[in-house]
C-alpha positions in Angstrom: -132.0 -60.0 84.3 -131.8 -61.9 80.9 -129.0 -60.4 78.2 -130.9 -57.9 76.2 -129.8 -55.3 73.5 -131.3 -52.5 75.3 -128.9 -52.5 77.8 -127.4 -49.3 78.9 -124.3 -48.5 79.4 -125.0 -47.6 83.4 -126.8 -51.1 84.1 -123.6 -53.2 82.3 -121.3 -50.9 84.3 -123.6 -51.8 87.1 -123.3 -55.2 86.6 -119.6 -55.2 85.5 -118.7 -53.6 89.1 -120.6 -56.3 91.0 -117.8 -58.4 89.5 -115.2 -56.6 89.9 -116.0 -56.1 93.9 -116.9 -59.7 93.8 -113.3 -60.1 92.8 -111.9 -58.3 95.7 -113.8 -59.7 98.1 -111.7 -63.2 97.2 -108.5 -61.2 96.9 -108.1 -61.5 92.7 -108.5 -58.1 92.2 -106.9 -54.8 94.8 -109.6 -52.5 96.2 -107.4 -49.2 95.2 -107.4 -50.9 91.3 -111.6 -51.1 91.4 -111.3 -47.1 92.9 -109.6 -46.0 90.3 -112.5 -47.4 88.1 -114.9 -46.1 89.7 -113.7 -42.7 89.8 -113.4 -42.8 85.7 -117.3 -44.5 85.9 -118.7 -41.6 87.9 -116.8 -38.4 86.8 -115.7 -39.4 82.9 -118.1 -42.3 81.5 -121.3 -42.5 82.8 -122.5 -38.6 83.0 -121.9 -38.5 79.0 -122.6 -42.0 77.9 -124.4 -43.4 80.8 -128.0 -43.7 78.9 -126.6 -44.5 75.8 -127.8 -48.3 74.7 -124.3 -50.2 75.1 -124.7 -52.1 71.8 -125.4 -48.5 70.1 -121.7 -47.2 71.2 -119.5 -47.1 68.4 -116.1 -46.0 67.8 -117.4 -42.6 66.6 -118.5 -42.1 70.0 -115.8 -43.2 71.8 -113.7 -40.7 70.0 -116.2 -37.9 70.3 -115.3 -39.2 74.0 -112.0 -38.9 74.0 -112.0 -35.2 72.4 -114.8 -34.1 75.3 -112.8 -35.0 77.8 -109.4 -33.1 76.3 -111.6 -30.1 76.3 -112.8 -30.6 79.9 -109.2 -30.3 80.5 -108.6 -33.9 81.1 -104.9 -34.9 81.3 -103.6 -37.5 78.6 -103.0 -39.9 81.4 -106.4 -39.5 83.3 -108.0 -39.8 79.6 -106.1 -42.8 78.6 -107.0 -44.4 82.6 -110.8 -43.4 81.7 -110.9 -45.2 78.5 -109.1 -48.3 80.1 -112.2 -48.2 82.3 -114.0 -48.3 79.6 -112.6 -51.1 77.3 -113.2 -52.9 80.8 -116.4 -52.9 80.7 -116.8 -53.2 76.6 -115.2 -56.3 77.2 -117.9 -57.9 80.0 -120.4 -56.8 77.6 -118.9 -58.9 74.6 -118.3 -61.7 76.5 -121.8 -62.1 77.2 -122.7 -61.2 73.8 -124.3 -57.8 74.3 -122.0 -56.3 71.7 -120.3 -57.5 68.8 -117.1 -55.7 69.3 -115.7 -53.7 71.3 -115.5 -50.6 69.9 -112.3 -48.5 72.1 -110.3 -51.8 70.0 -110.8 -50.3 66.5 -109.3 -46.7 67.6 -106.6 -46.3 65.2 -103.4 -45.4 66.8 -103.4 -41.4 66.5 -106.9 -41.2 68.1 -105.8 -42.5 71.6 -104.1 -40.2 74.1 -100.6 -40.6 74.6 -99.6 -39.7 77.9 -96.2 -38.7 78.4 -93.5 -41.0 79.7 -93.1 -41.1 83.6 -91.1 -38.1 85.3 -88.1 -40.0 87.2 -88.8 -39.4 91.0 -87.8 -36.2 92.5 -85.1 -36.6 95.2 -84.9 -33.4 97.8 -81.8 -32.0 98.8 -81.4 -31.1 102.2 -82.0 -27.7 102.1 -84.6 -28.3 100.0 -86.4 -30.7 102.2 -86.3 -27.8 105.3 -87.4 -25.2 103.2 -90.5 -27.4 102.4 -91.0 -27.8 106.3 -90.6 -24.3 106.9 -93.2 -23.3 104.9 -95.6 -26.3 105.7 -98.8 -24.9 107.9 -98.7 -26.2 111.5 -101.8 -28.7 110.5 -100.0 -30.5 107.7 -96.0 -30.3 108.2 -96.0 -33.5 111.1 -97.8 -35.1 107.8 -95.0 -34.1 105.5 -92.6 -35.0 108.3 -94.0 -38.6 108.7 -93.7 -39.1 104.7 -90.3 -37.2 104.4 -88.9 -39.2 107.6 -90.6 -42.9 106.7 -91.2 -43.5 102.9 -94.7 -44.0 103.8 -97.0 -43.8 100.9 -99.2 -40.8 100.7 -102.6 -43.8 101.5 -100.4 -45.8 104.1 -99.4 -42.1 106.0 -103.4 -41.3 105.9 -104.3 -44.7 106.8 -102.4 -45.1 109.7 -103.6 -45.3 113.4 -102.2 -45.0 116.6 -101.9 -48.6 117.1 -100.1 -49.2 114.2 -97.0 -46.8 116.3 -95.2 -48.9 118.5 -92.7 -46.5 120.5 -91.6 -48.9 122.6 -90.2 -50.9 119.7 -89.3 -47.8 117.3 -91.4 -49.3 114.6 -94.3 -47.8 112.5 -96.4 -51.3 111.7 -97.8 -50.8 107.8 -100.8 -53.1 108.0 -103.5 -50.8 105.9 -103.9 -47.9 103.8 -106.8 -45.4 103.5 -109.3 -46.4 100.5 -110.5 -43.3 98.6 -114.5 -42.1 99.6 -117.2 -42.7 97.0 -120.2 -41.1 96.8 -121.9 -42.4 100.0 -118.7 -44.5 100.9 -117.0 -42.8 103.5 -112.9 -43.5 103.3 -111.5 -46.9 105.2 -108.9 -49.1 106.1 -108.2 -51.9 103.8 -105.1 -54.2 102.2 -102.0 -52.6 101.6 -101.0 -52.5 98.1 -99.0 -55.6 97.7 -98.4 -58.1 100.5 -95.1 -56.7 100.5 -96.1 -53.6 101.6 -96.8 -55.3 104.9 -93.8 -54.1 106.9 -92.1 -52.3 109.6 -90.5 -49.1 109.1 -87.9 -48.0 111.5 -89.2 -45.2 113.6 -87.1 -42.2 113.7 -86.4 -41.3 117.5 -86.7 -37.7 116.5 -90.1 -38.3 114.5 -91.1 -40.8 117.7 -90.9 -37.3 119.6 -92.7 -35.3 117.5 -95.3 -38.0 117.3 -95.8 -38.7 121.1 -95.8 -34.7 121.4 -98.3 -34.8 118.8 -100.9 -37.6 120.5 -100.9 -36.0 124.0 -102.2 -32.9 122.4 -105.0 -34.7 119.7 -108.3 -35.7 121.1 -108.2 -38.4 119.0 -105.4 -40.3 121.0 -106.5 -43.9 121.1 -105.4 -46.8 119.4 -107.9 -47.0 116.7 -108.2 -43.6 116.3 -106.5 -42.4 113.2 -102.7 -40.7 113.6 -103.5 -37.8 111.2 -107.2 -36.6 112.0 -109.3 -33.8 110.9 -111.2 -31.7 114.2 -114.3 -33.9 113.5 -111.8 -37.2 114.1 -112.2 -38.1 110.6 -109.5 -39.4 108.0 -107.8 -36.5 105.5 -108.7 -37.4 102.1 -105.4 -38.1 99.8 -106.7 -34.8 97.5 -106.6 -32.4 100.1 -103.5 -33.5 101.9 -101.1 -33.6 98.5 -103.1 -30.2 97.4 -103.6 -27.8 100.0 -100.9 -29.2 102.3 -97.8 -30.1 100.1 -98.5 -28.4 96.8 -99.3 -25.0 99.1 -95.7 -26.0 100.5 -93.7 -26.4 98.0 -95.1 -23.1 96.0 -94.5 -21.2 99.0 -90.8 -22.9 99.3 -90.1 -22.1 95.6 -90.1 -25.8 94.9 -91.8 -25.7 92.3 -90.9 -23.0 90.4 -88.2 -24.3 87.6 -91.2 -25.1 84.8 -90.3 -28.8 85.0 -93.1 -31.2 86.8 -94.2 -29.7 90.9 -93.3 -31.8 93.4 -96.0 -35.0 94.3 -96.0 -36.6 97.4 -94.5 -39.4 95.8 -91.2 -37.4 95.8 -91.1 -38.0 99.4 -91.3 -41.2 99.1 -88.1 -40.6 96.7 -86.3 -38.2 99.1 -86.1 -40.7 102.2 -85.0 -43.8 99.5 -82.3 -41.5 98.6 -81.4 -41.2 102.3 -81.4 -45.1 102.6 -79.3 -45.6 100.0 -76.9 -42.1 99.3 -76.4 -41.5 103.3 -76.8 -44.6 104.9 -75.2 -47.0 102.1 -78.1 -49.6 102.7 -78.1 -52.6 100.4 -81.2 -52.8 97.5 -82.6 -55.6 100.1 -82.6 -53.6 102.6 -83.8 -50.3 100.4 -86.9 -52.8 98.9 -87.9 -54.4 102.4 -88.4 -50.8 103.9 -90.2 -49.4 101.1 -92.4 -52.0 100.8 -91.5 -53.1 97.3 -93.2 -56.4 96.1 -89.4 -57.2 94.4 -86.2 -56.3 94.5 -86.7 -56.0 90.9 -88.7 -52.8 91.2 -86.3 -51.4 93.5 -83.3 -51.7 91.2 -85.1 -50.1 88.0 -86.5 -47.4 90.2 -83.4 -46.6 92.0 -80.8 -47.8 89.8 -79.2 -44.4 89.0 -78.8 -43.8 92.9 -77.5 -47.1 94.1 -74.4 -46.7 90.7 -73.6 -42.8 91.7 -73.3 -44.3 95.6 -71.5 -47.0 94.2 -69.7 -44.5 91.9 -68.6 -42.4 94.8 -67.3 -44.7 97.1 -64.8 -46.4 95.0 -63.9 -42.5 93.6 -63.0 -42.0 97.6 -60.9 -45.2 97.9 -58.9 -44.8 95.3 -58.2 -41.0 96.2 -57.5 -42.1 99.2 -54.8 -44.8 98.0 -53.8 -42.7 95.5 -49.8 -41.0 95.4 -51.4 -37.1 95.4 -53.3 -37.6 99.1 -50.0 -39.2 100.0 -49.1 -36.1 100.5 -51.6 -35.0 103.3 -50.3 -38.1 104.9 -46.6 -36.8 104.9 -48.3 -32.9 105.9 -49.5 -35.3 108.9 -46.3 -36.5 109.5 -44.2 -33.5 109.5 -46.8 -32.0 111.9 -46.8 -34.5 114.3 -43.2 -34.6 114.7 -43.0 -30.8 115.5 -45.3 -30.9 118.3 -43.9 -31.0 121.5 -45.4 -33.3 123.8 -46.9 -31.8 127.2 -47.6 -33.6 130.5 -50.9 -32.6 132.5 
């Protein structure tokens, strides 16, 4: 179809996503990136600017956008991802000349939505984590446990089947994650985030049991069937599982209850890094290898406050430990030793 000013805004969108999945298919672009804006397309953009002639869309009406979507009850960050979307496909328009400018560019600075900076991850204490277990229904908590005990991320957990669980080894085997459904496009396996995120997890012996346990009850117990399945043998969907499963949870556990930000199933993700690296003193190599980081880079800025406060404590414990006041446990030792008598069997 020849470039024509009466383009609408649903047939460049059209045309701009035949390029974007163009772009996946020859591995330029991530599938979950082209989700994302498709979600904004079908719920934000096109229902109130889908018929609108794209070279008619000015920056009044991208404004009007922004304020319609505030009082839909839009989050600043979901507004500001929906008018990324959107300057997307403004762009691929000017490019091939079907606009003169792109008009989300000339939004002055106090018209965009500022989304507030990102929450630091949420680390669970331990009693926090088994009153969270406690009050996960029976469907869901193996879920929960699986993030809690692996790091897994909430689409690599969902997208996981039993072939990917080798018990003999003691290895979960991240090689997928669930995509989100579309209209008409059911949820499927595809890439992992990064290839980084290509990995093996150490498998819990613990978790292994509650896993096998787990399989010889499901119907749904062969190797391509998925490890987390609803009673039709279908994949949970990412909404459901961090709504009615952990947010349900964590109310019930009081979790979420101080006013600051509920607890996301990212936070589990958080808990079991603070495990690898508080508990288990594990290097930031190791740390970024099991989480599936693409560097070591975004390991350290991530986690940097945890690795310096393990860091912190173990030299704190040496030097108590060399130090003239624990001398004197050492004598207590001493003096106690030497007054008890020795006894033959």
């Amino acid at each position: 179809m020849p470039a024509s000013p009466r383009l609408c805004l649903d047939t460049v969108a059209l045309r701009w996503s035949e390029r974007f999945e163009a772009m996946v298919a020859a591995g330029d672009r991530h599938s979950r990136t082209y989700e994302a804006h498709r979600f904004h397309l079908d719920h934000d953009l096109l229902p109130r600017l889908g018929r609108r002639r794209v070279a008619s869309i000015g920056v009044e009406d991208v404004a009007d956008l922004i304020s319609e979507l505030r009082a839909a009850g839009r989050s600043a960050k979901t507004t500001a991802n929906a008018l990324s979307t959107l300057q997307s496909v403004f762009r691929f328009a000017h490019r091939r000349g079907w606009i003169l400018a792109d008009p989300v560019a000339l939004l002055e600075p106090e018209e965009r939505p500022h989304p507030p900076r990102r929450v630091r991850g949420r680390a669970l204490g331990r009693a926090e984590a088994g009153r969270l277990l406690d009050a996960c229904p029976e469907r869901g908590r193996l879920m929960v446990e699986t993030a809690l005990y692996s790091g897994l991320r909430i689409s690599e957990l969902l997208g996981l089947i039993w072939a990917d669980v080798d018990f003999a080894a003691g290895l979960i085997r991240v090689r997928a994650q669930l995509s989100r459904a579309h209209r008409g496009e059911p949820a499927r396996r595809v890439a992992p985030k990064t290839a980084a995120s290509v990995r093996e997890i150490p498998l819990l012996p613990q978790l292994a049991d509650r896993l096998v346990a787990h399989r010889r009850k499901t119907p749904f117990a062969s190797a391509t069937d998925w490890v987390f399945a609803t009673s039709r043998g279908t994949s949970y969907g990412v909404r459901n599982v961090a709504g009615r499963v952990l947010k349900k949870a964590a109310d019930d556990a009081g979790l979420n209850s101080g006013g600051g930000p509920g607890l996301r199933f990212h936070d589990l993700r958080h808990t079991f890094a603070s495990h690898l690296i508080v508990d288990l003193g594990l290097d930031v190599a190791q740390v970024s290898r099991i989480l599936g980081h693409a560097s070591i880079t975004i390991t350290l800025n991530v986690y940097t406050h945890l690795f310096d406060d393990a860091r912190h404590a173990h030299e704190i414990r040496e030097r108590m430990a060399a130090s003239q006041f624990a001398g004197l446990l050492d004598l207590e030792l001493d003096r106690s030793a030497a007054v008890i008598p020795f006894r033959t069997p």
